[in-house]
C-alpha positions in Angstrom: -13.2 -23.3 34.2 -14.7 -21.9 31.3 -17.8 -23.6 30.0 -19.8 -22.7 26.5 -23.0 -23.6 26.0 -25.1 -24.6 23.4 -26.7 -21.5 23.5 -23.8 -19.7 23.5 -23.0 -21.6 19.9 -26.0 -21.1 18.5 -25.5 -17.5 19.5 -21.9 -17.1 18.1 -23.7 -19.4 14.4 -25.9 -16.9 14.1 -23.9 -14.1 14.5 -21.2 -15.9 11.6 -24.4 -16.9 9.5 -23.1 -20.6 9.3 -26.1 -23.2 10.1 -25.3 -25.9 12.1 -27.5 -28.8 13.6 -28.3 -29.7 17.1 -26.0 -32.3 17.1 -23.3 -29.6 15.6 -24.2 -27.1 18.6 -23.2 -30.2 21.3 -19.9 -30.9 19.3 -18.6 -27.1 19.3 -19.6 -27.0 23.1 -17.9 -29.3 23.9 -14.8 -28.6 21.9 -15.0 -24.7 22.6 -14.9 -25.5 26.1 -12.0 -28.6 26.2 -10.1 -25.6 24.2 -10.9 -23.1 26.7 -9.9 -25.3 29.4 -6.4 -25.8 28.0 -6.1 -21.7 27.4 -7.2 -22.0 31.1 -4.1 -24.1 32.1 -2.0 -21.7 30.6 -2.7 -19.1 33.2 -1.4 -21.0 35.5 2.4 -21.1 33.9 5.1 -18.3 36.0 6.4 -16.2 33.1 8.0 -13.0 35.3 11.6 -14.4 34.6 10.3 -14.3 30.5 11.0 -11.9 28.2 8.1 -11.0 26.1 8.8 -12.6 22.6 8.2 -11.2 19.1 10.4 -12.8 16.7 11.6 -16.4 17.0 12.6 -17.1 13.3 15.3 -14.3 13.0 13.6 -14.1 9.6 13.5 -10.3 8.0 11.2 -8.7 5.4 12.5 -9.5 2.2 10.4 -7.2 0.4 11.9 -5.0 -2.1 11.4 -0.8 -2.2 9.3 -0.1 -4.3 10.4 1.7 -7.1 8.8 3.4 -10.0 11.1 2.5 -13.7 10.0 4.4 -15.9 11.3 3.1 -19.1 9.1 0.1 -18.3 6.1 2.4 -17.8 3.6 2.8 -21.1 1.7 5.9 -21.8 -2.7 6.0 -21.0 -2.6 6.7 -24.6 -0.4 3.4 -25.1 -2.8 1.2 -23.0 -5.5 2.3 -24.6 -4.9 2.5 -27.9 -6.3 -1.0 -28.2 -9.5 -0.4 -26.9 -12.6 -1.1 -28.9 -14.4 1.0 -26.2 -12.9 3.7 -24.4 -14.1 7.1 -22.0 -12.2 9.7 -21.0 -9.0 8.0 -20.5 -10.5 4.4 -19.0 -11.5 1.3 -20.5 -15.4 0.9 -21.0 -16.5 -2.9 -20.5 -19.8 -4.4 -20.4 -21.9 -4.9 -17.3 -21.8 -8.2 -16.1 -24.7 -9.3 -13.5 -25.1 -12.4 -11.7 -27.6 -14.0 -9.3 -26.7 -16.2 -6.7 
């Protein structure tokens, strides 16, 4: 049986950069370790007769090729014919800076 301690989630907190309280740290011990005791159990389960599984919706991707049409396509020149500020063929914005 796998046990975590509070160490262990202070440790892992740290490492995510997410705070947590002392009261916090006992909770995900405890919790981490009722989890891992359940992964645990599932060790225990006689699969050699199973074939491994990849698929169980029968579901396929419906994603269409991607294809270039040109007649929808509009020139640089097109797109940035609008521009009020423009550099060597890209649009030129203003610099936006903000502090957390």
């Amino acid at each position: 049986m796998t046990k975590i301690s509070k160490d262990t989630v202070k440790h892992m907190s740290h490492l995510a950069k997410i705070p947590v309280t002392n009261k916090e740290e006992e909770n995900f011990a405890e919790g981490f370790s009722k989890t891992l005791e359940v992964v645990d159990k599932l060790f225990d389960v006689n699969v050699d007769k199973v074939e491994p599984t990849h698929q169980v919706t029968g579901l396929e991707n419906v994603l269409r090729e991607d294809k270039v049409i040109e007649e929808n396509m509009i020139s640089q020149e097109d797109a940035l014919s609008n521009a009020k500020n423009k550099h060597e063929g890209f649009f030129v914005v203003d610099q936006i800076l903000v502090e957390d």
